[in-house]
N, C-alpha and C positions, 0 to 999 in steps of 0.2 A: 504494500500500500504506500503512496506517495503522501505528502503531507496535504492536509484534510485544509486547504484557507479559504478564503471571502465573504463577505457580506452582500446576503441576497434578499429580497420582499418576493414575498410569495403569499399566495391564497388558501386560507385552510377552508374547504367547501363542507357545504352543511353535513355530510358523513363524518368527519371528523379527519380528511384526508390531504395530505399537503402533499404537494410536489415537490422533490428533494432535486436542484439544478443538477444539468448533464453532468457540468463541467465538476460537481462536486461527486457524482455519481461514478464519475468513469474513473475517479480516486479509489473507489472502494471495490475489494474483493468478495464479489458475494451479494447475495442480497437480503441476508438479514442487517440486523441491527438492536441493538439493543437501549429499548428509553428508561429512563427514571427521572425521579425528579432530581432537579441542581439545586447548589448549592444556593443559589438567588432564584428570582422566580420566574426562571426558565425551563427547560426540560435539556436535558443529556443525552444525548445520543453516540453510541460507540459501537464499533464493529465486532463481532462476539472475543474473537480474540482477546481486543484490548478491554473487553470489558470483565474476559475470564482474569488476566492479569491483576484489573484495578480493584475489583472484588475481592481477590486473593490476598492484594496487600490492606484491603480497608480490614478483612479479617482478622490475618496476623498482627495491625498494628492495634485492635481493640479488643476488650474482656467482654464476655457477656456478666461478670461481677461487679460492673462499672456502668453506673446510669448512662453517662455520657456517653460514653462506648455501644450500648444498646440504642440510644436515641441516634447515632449516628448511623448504624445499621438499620433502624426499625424507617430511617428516614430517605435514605438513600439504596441501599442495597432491597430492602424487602417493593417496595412499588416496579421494582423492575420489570420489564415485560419485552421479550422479543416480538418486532414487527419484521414481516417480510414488504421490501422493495418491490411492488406490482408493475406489469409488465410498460405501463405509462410513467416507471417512474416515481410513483406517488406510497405514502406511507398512512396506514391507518394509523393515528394515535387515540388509545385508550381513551375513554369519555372521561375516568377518574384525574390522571395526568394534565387532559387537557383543562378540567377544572380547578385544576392546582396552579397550574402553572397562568391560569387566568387568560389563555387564547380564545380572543374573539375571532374578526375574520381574518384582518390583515396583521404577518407575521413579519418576523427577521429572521432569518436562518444564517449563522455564523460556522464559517469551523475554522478551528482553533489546534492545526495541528495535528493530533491525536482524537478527536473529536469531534463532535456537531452539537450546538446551542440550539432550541428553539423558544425565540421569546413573541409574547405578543406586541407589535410594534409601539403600542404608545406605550406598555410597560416599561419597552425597552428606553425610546427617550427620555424619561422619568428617569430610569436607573442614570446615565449616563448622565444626563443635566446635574441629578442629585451629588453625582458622585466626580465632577471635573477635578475640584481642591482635592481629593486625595489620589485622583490617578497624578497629577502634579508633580505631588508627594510623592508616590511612589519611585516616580520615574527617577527623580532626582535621588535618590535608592539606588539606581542603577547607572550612578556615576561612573564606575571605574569598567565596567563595562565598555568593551572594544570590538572594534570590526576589523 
């Protein structure tokens, strides 16, 4: 798999099914996928491999003796759900996901990499507005960082 990038607007239609871009499509091996919810209030999507991987290491690094550790699993790892990629392209997501994650019609589809983001798009300018002053921050974090 080649690395997963861009920023796309896409349509989630009354089924609950979005269109996942060619270009982000002919990155990927396969046509599953795996969603859960993210970290913010968007949806995760990841190719099974890397989501057996990411799975793997959220288990190793948490206790089921440890609330935090359970909340983090009960939050991310258990809503998981494999969707297969239909022959148009298009992905069904879950009616629960989709309700989590607050997708009306119009979305963003991001990938980041290793991944795919799906946010609903005024969500997403909200996140992004709210959050300028510490991407800022951050970056400036990433002073000594070189090309």
């Amino acid at each position: 798999m080649n690395l997963l990038t861009g920023q796309f607007q896409n349509t989630l239609d009354e089924k609950g099914r979005i269109s996942l871009p060619a270009r982000m499509r002919s990155e990927l091996s396969g046509t599953d996928l795996v969603v859960t919810q993210g970290i913010d209030k968007c949806l995760w999507l990841f190719p099974p491999l890397f989501w057996q991987e990411f799975s793997e290491k959220v288990m190793a690094s948490t206790s089921l003796f440890q609330a935090k550790s359970r909340l983090v699993q009960r939050r991310i790892l258990a809503p998981a759900q494999e969707v297969e990629i239909d022959r148009l392209g298009r992905i069904s997501i879950p009616q629960s996901l989709r309700e989590w994650a607050g997708l009306t019609r119009e979305c963003v589809i991001l990938g980041i990499t290793k991944y795919i983001e799906i946010w609903d798009s005024q969500e997403y300018r909200h996140y992004m507005d709210e959050n300028e002053k510490e991407f800022l921050s951050a970056t400036e974090q990433l002073g000594g960082l070189t090309l």
